[in-house]
N, C-alpha and C positions, 0 to 999 in steps of 0.2 A: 488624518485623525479618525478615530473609528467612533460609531454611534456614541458609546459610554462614554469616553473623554470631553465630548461635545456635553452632551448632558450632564455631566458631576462640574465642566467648565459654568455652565448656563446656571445652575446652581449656585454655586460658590459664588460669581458676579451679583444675583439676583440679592443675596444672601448680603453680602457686601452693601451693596444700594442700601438695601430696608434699611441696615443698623447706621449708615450715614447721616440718615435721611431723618431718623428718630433723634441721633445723638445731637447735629444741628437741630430740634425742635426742643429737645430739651434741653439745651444751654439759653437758647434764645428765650423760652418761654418762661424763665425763673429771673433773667434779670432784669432789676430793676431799673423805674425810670423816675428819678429826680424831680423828674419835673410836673409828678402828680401828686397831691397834696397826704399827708401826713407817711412821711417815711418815718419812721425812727430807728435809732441805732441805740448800743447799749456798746459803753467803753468799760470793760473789764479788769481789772488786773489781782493779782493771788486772789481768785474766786470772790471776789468783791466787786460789786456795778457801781463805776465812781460814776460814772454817766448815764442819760436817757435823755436823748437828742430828738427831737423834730428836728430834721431838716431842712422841710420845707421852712420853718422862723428861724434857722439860725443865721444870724450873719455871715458875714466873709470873716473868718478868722484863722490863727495859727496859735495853737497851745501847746504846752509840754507837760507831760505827764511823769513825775517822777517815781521810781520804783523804793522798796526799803534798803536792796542792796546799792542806791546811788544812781542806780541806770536811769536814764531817759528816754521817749517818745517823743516826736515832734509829730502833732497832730495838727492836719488844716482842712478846715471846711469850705468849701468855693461853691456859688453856684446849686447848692443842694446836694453837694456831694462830699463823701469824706475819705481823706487816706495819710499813711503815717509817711510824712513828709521826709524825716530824718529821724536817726537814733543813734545811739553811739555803742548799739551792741556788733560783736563784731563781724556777722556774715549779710546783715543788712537786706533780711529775707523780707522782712517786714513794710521796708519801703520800695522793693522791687516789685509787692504782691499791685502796687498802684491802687486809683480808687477800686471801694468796695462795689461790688457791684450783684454778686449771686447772694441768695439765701444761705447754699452749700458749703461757699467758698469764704470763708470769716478771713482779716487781716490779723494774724500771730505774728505777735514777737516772742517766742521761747528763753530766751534770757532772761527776759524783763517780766513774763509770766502775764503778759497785755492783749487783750481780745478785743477786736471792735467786728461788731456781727449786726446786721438786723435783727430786730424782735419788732413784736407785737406792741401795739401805739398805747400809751398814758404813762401816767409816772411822771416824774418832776429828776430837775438837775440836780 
């Protein structure tokens, strides 16, 4: 190998590492943790906030959210945490997305037009 390829090599690795190194720190640094007191969530659906959840108070439960075209959500809170359990729309992106967990990353159902995202704490149910 001649001088240049070594060095555009050394480069391009060095280059590689940094953006690794970052993208690990910024997934890790935005998700959240359940288990410190007042998370809240906001359950969306056609641009309407049917919910504003504490976490940290809510019980263990399992609800369903109905849509105006008939569709459903099946939401369950465990533990501090929440994610669409089931739905009966038909590629099932929504319950594959699992619990919520980044600021960036909100759980969508596009059928059903349903958001469940962290926000900002107050508000009532």
């Amino acid at each position: 190998m001649t001088k240049g390829v070594k060095i555009c090599l050394a480069v391009v690795s060095a280059v590689f590492a940094v953006s690794l190194v970052l993208s690990i720190r910024f997934l890790t640094a935005t998700e959240r943790d359940p288990s410190k007191e007042d998370v809240w969530v906001e359950i969306e659906q056609d641009k309407k906030v049917l919910y504003r959840l504490n976490l940290a108070d809510e019980p263990d439960r399992t609800f369903r959210i109905t849509g105006s075209d008939g569709g459903w959500n099946e939401i369950t809170i465990s533990r501090g945490r929440i994610c669409v359990s089931d739905a009966d729309c038909p590629d099932h992106t929504c319950v594959k997305n699992g619990w919520l967990r980044y600021d960036y990353l909100p759980i969508i159902c596009l059928p059903h037009k349903l958001v469940v995202r962290f926000c900002e704490g107050g508000g009532s149910e």
